[in-house]
C-alpha positions as CSV (number, residue, x, y, z in Angstrom):
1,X,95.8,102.1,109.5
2,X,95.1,99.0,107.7
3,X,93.4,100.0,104.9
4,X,96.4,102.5,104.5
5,X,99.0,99.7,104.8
6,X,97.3,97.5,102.3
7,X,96.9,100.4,99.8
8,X,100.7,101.1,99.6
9,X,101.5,97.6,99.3
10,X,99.5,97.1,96.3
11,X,100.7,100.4,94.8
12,X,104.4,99.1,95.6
13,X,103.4,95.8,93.8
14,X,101.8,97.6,90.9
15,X,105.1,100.0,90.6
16,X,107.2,96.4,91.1
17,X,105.0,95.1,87.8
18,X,106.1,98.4,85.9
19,X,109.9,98.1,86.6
20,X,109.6,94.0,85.8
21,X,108.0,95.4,82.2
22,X,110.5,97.9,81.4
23,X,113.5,95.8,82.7
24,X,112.5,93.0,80.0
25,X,111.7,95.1,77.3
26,X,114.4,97.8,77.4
27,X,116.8,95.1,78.0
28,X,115.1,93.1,74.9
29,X,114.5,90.6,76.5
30,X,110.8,90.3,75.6
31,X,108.2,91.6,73.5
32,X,105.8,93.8,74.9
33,X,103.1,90.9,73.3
34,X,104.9,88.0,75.0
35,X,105.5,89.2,78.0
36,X,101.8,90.2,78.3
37,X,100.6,87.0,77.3
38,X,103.3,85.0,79.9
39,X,102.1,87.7,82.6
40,X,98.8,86.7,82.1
41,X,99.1,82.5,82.2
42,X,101.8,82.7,85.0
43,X,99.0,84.7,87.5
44,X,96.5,82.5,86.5
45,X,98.1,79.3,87.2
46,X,99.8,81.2,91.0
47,X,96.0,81.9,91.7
48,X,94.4,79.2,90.3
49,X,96.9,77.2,92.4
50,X,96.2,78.8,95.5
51,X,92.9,78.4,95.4
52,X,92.7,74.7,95.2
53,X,95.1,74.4,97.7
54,X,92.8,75.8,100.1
55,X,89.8,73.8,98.5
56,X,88.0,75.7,97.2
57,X,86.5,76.5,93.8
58,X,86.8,78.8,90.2
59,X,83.8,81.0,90.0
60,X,83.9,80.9,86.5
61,X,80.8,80.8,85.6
62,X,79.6,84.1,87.2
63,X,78.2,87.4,85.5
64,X,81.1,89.2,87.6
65,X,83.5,87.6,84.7
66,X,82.2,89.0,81.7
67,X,83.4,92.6,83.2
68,X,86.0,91.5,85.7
69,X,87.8,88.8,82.7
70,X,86.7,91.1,79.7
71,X,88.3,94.5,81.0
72,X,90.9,92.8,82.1
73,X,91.8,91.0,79.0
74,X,90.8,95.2,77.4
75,X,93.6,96.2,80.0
76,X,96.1,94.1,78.6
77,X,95.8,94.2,75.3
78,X,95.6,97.6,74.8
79,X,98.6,98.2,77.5
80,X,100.9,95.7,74.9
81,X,99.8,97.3,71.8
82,X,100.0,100.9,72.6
83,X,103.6,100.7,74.2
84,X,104.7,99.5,70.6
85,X,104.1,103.2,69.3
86,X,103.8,105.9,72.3
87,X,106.7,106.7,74.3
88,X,106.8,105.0,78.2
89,X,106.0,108.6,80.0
90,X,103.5,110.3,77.4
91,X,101.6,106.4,77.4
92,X,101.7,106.1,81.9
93,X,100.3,109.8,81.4
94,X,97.6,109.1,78.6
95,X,96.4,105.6,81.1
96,X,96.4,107.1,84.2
97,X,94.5,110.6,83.1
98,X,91.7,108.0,81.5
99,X,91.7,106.1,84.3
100,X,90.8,109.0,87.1
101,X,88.3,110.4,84.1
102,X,86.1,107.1,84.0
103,X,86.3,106.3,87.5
104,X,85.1,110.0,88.5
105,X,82.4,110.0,85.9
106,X,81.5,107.0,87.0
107,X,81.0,108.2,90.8
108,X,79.0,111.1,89.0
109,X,76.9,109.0,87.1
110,X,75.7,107.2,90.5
111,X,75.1,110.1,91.9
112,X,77.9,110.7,94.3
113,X,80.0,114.2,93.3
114,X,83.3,114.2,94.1
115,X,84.2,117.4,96.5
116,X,85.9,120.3,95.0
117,X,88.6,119.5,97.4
118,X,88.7,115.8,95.7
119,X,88.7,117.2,92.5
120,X,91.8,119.7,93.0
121,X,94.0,116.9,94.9
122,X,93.4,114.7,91.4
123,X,94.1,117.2,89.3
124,X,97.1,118.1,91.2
125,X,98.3,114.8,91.5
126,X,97.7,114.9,87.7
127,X,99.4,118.0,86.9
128,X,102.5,116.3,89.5
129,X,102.7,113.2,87.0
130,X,102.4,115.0,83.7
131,X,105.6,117.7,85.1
132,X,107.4,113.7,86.0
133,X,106.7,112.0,83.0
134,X,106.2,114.2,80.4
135,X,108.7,113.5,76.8
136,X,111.5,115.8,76.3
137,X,112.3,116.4,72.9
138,X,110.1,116.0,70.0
139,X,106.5,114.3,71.4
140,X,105.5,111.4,69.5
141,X,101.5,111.3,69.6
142,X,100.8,108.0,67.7
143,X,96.7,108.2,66.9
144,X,96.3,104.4,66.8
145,X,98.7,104.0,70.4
146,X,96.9,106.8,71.9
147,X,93.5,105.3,71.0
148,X,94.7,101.6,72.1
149,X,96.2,103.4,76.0
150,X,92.6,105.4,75.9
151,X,91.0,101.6,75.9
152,X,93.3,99.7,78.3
153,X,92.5,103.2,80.7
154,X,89.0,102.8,80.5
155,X,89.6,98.6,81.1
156,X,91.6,98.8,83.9
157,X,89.1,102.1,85.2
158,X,86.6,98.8,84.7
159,X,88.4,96.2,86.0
160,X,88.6,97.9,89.1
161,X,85.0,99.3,89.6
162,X,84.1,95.8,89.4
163,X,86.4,94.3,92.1
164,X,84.2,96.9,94.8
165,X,81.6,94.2,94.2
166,X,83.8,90.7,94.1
167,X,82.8,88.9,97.3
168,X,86.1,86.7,96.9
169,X,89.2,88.6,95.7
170,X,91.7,85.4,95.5
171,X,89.0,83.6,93.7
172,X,87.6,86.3,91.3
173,X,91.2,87.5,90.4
174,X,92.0,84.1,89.3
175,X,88.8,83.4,87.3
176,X,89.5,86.8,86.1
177,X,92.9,85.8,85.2
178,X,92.0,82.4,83.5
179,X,89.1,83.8,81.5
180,X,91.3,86.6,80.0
181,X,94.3,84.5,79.1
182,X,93.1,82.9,75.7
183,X,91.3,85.9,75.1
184,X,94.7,87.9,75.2
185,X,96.6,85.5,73.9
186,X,94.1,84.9,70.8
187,X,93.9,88.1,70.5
188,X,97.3,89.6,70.1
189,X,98.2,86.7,67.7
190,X,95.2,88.2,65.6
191,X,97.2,91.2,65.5
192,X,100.5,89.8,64.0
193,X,102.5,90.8,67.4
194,X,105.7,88.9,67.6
195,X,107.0,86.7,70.0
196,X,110.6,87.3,71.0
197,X,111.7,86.3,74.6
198,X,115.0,85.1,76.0
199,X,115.4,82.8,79.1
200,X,115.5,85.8,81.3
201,X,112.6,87.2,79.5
202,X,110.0,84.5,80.8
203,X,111.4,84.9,84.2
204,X,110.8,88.5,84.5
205,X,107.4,87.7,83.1
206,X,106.6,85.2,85.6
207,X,107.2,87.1,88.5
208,X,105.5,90.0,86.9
209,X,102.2,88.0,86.7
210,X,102.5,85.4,89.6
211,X,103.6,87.9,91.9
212,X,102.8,91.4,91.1
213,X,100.4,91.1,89.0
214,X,98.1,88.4,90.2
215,X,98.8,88.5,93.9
216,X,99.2,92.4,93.9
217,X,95.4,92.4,91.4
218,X,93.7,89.7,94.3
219,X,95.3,92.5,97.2
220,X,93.4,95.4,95.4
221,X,90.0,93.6,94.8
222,X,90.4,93.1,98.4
223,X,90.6,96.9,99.7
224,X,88.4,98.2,96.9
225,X,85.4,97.6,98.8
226,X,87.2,100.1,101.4
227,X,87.6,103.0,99.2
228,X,85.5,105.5,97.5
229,X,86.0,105.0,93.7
230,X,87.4,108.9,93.6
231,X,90.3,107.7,96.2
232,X,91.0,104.5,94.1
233,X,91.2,106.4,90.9
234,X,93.8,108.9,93.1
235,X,96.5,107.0,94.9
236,X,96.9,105.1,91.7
237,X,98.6,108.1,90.5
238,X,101.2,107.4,93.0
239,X,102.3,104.2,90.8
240,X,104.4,106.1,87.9
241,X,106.4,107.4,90.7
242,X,107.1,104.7,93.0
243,X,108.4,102.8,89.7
244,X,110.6,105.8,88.6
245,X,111.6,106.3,92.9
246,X,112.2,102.0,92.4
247,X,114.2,102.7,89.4
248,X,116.5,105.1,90.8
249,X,116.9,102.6,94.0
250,X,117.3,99.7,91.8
251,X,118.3,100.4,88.5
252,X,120.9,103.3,89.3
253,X,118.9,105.8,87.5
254,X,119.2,109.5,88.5
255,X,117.1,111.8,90.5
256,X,116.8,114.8,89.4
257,X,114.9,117.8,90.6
258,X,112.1,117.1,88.5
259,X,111.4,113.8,90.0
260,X,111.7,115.4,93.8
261,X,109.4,118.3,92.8
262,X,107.1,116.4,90.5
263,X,107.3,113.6,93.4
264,X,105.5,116.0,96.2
265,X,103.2,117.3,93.9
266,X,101.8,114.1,93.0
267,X,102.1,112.8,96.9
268,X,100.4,116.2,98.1
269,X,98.0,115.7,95.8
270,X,97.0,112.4,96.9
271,X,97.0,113.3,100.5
272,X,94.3,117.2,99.6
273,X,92.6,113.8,97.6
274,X,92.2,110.9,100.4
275,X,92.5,113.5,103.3
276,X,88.9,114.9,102.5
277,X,87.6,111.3,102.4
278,X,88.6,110.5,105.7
279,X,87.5,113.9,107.4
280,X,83.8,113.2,105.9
């Protein structure tokens, strides 16, 4: 029951992070570029903060950083950069699809098949999110955004693999954290992205990264040990609709049918998904 509780509060903290995102930059008050980069430095100094308060110490120099820090830093740089050419719902779609590929394959490469049972409630769940999220209208498939969502997929796919093997999850998020944030920021300056945020901008991006991101990133390297990578790639597919559910709580958006249907597909989904786990 634990396991469970922790799980939905790090999906609600991941949804939290998507509705902080779209707030600043559908209001304009940020970049996609600057609020990545402020997400970033705000959850390294909340974790690097935390951890000195309770004495201990930045396991920095550690061969768990070059993927935890280097797929993270993949994870957010391709998350910024795609957003500026693929449309919000086809992007989630293009992520979260990579994601449940690499994690699966990666469950298959050690060995460990996924059910047939796991492998319908994913693609289910899937086929739930895609009905959600899908573009009306004319679909904007941008090569270069697709390819740059493919790559922060198979980083974050990365990112979490590794934290099933992070003996500290407070202390490897925030190395994680601090080792990735000149590498994003470097990186996206490279690029020519522009820097545009207002006052409310930077707050919305500090929370986002002290609070959602970082804590909510430390939270899941801590119940990754306790789940099967096939069950972590799953239940992230709840995320997309927990933001959309927070939007329409929030934000005042509308829930239409869609979003109820496509809702308990995806949930139902999940449950064929995790349900089998727990049986064997």
């Amino acid at each position: 029951m634990q396991l469970f509780v922790l799980t939905a509060l790090t999906m609600c903290a991941f949804a939290a992070n998507s509705i902080l995102n779209r707030l600043a930059i559908d209001s304009g008050a940020s970049d996609p570029a600057g609020f990545a980069v402020m997400r970033v430095l705000a959850g390294a100094l909340v974790l690097t903060a935390l951890v000195l308060a309770r004495g201990g110490h930045l396991p920095l120099h550690n061969r768990r950083r070059v993927i935890g820090a280097g797929s993270l830093s993949l994870y957010m740089i391709g998350f910024s950069l795609a957003y500026l050419t693929l449309d919000a719902g086809l992007g989630a779609l293009v992520l979260f699809a990579v994601v449940q590929i690499t994690m699966f394959a990666f469950t298959a490469v050690k060995g460990t098949l996924p059910t047939r049972q796991q492998l319908a409630g994913a693609a289910m769940a899937l086929a739930g999110l895609a009905y959600v999220l899908w573009p009306s209208g004319t679909v904007r498939v941008d090569p270069a955004g697709t390819a740059l969502m493919i790559a922060a997929g198979v980083g974050w796919a990365a990112y979490s693999l590794a934290g099933r093997s992070e003996p500290d999850a407070l202390k490897g998020t925030a190395a994680n954290f601090l080792i990735a944030l000149p590498v994003t920021g470097l990186t996206l300056l490279i690029t020519g992205a522009e820097w545009n945020m207002t006052g409310m901008g930077y707050v919305l991006a500090v929370v986002s990264g002290g609070i959602t991101s970082g804590l909510g990133y430390a939270l899941w390297y801590r119940v990754l040990p306790n789940l099967a990578p096939t069950v972590a790639a799953v239940v992230q597919l709840s995320v997309p609709v927990i933001a959309i559910l927070g939007g329409v709580v929030l934000l005042g958006e509308t829930a239409s049918a869609r979003l109820v249907f496509g809702t308990a597909v995806v949930l139902g989904g999940i449950a064929l998904a995790v349900l089998q786990r727990q049986r064997s």
